[in-house]
Every structure is written in structure tokens, then in C-alpha cells.
Residue frames as qw, qx, qy, qz and C-alpha x, y, z in Angstrom:
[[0.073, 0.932, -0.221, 0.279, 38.72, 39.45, -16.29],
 [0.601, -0.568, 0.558, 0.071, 40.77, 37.38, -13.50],
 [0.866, 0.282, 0.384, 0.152, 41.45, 34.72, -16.29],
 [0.504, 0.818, 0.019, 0.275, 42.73, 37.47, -18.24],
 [0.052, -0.868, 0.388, -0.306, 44.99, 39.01, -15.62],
 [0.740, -0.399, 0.541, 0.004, 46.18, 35.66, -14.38],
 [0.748, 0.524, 0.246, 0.325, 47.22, 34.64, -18.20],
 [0.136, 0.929, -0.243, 0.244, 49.13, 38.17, -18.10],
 [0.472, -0.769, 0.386, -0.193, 50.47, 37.73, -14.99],
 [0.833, -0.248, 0.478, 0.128, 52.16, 34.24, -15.72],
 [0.596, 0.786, 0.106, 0.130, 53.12, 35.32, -19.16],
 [0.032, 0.924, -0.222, 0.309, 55.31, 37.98, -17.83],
 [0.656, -0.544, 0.511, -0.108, 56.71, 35.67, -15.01],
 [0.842, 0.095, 0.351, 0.399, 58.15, 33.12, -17.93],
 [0.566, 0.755, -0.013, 0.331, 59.03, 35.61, -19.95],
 [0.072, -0.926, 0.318, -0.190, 61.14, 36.81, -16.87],
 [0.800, -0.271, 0.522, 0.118, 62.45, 33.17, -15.62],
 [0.768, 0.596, 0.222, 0.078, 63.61, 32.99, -19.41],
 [0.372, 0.852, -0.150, 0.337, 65.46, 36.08, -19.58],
 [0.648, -0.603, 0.453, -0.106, 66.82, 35.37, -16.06],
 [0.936, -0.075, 0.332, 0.087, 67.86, 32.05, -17.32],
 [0.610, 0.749, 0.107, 0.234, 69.64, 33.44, -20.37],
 [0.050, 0.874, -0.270, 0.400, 71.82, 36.06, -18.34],
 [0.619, -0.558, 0.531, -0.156, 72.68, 33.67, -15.39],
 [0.990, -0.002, -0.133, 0.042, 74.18, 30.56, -17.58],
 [0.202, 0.708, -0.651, 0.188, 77.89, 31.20, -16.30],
 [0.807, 0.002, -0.590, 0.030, 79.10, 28.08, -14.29],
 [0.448, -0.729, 0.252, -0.453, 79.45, 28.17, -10.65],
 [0.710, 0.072, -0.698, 0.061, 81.57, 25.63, -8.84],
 [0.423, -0.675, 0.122, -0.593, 80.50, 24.56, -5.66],
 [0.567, 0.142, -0.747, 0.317, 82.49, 22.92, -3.16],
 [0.605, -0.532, 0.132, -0.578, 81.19, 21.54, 0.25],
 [0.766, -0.423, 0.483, -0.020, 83.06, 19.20, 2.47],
 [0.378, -0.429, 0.674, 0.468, 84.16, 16.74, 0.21],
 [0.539, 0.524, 0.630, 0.195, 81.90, 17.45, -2.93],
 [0.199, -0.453, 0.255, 0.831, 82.88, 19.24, -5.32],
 [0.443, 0.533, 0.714, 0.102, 80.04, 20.42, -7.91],
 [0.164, -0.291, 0.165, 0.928, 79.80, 22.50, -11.32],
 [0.293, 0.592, 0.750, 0.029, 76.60, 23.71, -12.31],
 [0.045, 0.662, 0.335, 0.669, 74.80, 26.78, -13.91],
 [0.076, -0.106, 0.455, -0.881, 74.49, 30.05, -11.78],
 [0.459, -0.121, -0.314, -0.822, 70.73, 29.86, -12.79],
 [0.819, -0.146, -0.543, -0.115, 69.87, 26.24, -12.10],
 [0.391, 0.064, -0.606, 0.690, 71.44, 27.05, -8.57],
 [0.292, -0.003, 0.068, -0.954, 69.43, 30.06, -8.05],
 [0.735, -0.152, -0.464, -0.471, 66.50, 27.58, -9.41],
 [0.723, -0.049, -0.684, 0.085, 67.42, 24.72, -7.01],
 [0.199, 0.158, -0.465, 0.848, 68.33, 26.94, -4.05],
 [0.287, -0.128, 0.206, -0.927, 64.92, 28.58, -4.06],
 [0.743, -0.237, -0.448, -0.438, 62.75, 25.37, -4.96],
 [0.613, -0.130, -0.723, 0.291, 64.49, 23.70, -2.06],
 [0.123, -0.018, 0.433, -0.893, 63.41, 27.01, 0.47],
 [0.600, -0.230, -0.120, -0.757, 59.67, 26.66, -0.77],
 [0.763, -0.203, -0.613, 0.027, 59.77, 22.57, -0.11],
 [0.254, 0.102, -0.601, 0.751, 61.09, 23.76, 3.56],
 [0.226, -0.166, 0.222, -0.934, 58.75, 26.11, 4.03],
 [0.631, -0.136, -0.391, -0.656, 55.93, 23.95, 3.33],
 [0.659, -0.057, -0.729, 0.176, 57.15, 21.45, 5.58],
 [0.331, -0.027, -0.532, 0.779, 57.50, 23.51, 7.90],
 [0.385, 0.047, -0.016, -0.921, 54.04, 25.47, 7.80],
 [0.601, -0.138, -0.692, -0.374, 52.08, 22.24, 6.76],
 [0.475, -0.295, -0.818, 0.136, 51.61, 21.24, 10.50],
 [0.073, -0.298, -0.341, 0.889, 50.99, 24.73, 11.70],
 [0.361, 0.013, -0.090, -0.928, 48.11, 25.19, 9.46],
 [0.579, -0.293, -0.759, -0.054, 46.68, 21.80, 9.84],
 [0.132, -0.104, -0.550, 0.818, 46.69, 23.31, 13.92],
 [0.129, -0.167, -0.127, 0.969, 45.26, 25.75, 12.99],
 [0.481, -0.092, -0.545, -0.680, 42.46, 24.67, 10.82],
 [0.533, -0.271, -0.796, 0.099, 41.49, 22.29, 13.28],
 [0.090, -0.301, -0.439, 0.842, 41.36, 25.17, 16.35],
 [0.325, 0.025, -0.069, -0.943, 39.11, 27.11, 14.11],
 [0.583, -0.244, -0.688, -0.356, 36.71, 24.01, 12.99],
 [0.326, -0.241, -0.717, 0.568, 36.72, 23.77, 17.19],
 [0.022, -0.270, -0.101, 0.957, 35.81, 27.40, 17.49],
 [0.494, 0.017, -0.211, -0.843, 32.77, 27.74, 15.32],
 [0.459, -0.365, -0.806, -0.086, 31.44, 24.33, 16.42],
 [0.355, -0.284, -0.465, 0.760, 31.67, 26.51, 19.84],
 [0.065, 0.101, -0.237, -0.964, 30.15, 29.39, 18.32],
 [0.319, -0.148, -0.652, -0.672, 27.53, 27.94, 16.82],
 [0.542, -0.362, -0.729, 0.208, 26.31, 26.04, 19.96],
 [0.245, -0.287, -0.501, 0.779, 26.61, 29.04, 22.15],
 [0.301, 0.039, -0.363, -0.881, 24.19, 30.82, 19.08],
 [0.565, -0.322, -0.578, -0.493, 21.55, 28.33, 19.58],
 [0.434, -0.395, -0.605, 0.538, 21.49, 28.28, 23.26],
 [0.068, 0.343, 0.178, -0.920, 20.98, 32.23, 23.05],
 [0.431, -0.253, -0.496, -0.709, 18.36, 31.51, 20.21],
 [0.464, -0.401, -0.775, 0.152, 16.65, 28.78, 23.15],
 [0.203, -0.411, -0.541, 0.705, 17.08, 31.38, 25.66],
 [0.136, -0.035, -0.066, -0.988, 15.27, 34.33, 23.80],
 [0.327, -0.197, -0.718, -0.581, 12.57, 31.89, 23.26],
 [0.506, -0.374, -0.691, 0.355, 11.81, 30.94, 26.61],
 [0.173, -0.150, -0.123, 0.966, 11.87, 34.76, 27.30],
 [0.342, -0.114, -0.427, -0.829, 8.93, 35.27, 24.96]]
């Protein structure tokens, strides 16, 4: 069933990058300092947003490495403080 709805789901997403692509091919000319570039609106729109995800990831890639590493800390920490309270019930008995 996920197979199925992930096969949908990506279906629908080309079919919409497609039609997107189709409707956006006017020409856009962008000019920055002294470059001066003419490209599709689309392939802008395309290049714009692949170049936000490649950010983001950079930018998130050493905060979850952190983070993975605080938790792997944390349940060693956990675990240890679980078998110390197993020891101690025993000793109780």
C-alpha cells in the first residue's frame, strides 16, 4: 500500500514539474554586477531552489551530526543509570 501511494505520489509531482516546466519557458535575463545571463524562467526557478536545498543541507548537516551524537551520549547514560537501579533492587531483595 505505501509502494502504491509513493508511486502516486511521485507520479503526480512529475506530472506537475512538467506542466510547470511547459508554462514557465519564457526567458529571463539576469544581470548581476558584471554578468549578464539569459536563461529559462523555469530552469531559474529549478536552479534557485536546488541551490536553497544544497544550503540547507550544509547548513543542517553539522547540527544533526550534534545532535545524533548528544543522543547516542544520552542513552549510553540512560542505560547505565537502568542497570544500576536494576543492581540496586537486587541488593534490596
Amino acid at each position: 500500500m505505501k509502494q502504491t501511494t509513493y508511486l502516486g505520489l511521485t507520479i503526480i509531482t512529475l506530472i506537475f514539474i512538467v506542466v510547470f516546466t511547459l508554462q514557465n519557458t519564457a526567458e529571463v535575463s539576469i544581470n548581476l554586477l558584471i554578468w549578464n545571463i539569459k536563461t529559462s524562467l523555469a530552469l531559474l526557478i529549478f536552479s534557485l531552489f536546488s541551490l536553497g536545498v544544497l544550503i540547507a543541507i550544509f547548513v543542517l548537516t553539522p547540527i544533526i551530526i550534534a545532535l545524533k551524537s548528544t543522543l547516542k551520549k544520552d542513552q549510553k547514560i540512560i542505560s547505565e543509570l537502568q542497570e544500576t537501579k536494576v543492581i540496586n533492587s537486587e541488593k534490596e531483595v
